[in-house]
C-alpha positions in Angstrom: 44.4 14.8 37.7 45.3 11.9 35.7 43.2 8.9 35.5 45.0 5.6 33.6 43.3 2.3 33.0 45.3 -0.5 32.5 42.6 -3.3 31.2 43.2 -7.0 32.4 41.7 -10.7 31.6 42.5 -14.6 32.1 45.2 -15.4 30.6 46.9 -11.8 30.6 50.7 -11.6 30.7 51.7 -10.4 33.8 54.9 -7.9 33.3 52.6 -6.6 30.4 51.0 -5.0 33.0 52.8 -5.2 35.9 55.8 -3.2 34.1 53.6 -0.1 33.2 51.9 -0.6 37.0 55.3 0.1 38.3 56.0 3.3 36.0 52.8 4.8 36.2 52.6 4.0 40.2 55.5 5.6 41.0 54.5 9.0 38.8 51.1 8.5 40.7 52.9 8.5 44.1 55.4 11.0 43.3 53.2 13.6 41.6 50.9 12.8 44.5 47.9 14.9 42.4 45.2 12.8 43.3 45.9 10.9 39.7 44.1 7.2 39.4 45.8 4.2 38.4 42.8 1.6 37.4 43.1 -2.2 36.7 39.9 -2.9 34.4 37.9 -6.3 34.2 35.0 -7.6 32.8 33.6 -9.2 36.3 34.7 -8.3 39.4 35.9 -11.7 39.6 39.9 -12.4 40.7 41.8 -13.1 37.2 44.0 -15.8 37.1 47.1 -14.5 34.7 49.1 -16.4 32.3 51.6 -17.3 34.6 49.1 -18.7 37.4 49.1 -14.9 39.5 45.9 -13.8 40.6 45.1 -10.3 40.4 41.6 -8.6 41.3 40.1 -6.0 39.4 39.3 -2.3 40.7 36.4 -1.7 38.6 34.7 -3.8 35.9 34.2 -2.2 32.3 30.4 -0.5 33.7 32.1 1.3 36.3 35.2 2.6 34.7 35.4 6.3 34.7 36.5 8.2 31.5 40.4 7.1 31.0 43.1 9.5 30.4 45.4 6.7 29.3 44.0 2.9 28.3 46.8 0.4 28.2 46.0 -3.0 27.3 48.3 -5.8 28.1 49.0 -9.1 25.9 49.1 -13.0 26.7 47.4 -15.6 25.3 44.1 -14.4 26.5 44.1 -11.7 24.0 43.5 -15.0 21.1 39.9 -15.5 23.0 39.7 -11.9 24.2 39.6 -10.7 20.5 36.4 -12.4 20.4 34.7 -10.9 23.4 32.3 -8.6 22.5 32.4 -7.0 26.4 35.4 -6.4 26.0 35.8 -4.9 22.2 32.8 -2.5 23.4 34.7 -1.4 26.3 37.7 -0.3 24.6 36.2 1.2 21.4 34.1 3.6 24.6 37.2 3.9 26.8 39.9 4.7 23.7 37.3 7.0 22.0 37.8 9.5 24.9 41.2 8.6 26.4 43.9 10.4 25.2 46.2 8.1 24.8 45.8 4.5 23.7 48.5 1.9 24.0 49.3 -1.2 24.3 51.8 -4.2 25.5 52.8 -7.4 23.4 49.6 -8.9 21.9 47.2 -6.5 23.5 47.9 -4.7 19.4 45.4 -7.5 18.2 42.5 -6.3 20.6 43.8 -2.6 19.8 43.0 -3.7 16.2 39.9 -5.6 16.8 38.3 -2.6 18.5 39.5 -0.3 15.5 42.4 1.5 16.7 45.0 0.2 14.9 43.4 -0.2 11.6 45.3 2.1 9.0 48.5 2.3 11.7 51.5 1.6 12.0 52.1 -0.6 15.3 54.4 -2.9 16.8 53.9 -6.2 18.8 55.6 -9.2 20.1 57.9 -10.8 17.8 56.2 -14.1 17.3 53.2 -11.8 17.0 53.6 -10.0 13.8 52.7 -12.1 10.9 49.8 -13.4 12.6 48.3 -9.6 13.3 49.6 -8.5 9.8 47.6 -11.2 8.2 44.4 -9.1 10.0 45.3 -6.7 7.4 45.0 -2.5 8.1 48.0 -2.3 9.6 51.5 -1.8 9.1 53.5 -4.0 11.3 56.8 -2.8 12.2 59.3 -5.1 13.2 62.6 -4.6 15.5 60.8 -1.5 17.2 60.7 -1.4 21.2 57.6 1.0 20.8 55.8 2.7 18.1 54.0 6.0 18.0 51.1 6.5 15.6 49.0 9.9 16.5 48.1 8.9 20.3 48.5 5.2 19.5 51.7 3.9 21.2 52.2 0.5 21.0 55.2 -1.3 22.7 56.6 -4.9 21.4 56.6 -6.9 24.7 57.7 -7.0 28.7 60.5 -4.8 28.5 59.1 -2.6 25.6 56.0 -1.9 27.8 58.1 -0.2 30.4 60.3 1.4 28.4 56.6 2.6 26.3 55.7 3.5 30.2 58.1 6.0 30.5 58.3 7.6 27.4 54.4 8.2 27.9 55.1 9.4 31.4 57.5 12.1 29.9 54.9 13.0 27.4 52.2 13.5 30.0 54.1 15.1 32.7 57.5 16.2 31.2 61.0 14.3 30.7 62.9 15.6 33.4 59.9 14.1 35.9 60.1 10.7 34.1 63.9 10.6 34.6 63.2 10.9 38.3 60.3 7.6 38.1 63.3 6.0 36.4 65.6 6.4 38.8 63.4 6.0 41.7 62.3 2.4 40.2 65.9 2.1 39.0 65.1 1.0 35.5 68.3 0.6 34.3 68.6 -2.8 32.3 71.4 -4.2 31.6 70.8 -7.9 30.7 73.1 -10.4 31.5 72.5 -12.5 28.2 72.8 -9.8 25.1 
């Protein structure tokens, strides 16, 4: 049994987590293992997202079980987020035991706050990476969908989360199965504007 936390806050991006929720769903549902797929808050409180969607947590930080997987999303919530000290604690506990570590768009900053990324090399969201290289410890790569550091993975934005999503889905439970979540959520893209 797999258990994956996916952390959220005001001011989250949505797809940031919403992308992964789809991958790592579908595994859930088609492995059907008894695996848990977590959305993490602070407060139980509903979380209004950067885009106005409001989402409600399953368990706050004191109630999260040990994490096989923590993801944490970005949005402009991570800027005041970074300074939270709930939340740094959190993910310095949860990421010490998890297995895998990751996250989507900005989430890297928080990732870097709470320690993770320090010495690594990572990836974020384009207009992201001179700001989070000026935190210095950390190479920023740029141009990279996703980057793989030891069991840091750390995925550029929206797109890049899901495609970080599956790749971690093959890692955990094989390729061939994360083929069949791709092609069940038919995550083909193919963008009309290249």
């Amino acid at each position: 049994m797999t258990t994956i936390g996916i952390v959220a806050f005001d001011d989250v991006e949505e797809l940031d987590f919403a992308g992964p929720w789809e991958v790592f769903g579908m595994a859930r549902k088609l492995r059907d293992q008894g695996d848990r797929l977590l959305l993490l808050a602070e407060r139980e409180a509903p979380i209004r997202c950067a885009k106005l969607m409001r989402v409600l947590p399953d368990l706050t930080f004191a109630q999260a079980p040990k994490l096989d997987v923590l993801l944490v999303p970005g949005g402009v919530g991570t800027r005041r987020e970074v300074k939270n000290e709930a939340m740094t604690d959190f993910l310095r506990r949860a990421g010490a035991q998890a297995s895998w570590v990751t996250s989507v768009c900005t989430g890297s900053l928080l990732l870097h706050e709470a320690g993770f990324a320090r010495g690594k090399r990572v990836t974020t969201h384009w207009t992201f990476i001179e700001q989070l290289r000026d935190r210095g410890e950390v190479t920023v790569l740029e141009n990279e969908r996703y980057v793989v550091d030891g069991n840091l993975v750390t995925a550029a934005g929206v797109s890049a989360g899901i495609d970080m999503a599956l790749w971690l889905t093959g890692q955990i439970w094989g390729e061939e199965f994360a083929r069949k979540v791709q092609k069940q959520i038919e995550y083909f893209p193919r963008p009309p504007y290249t």
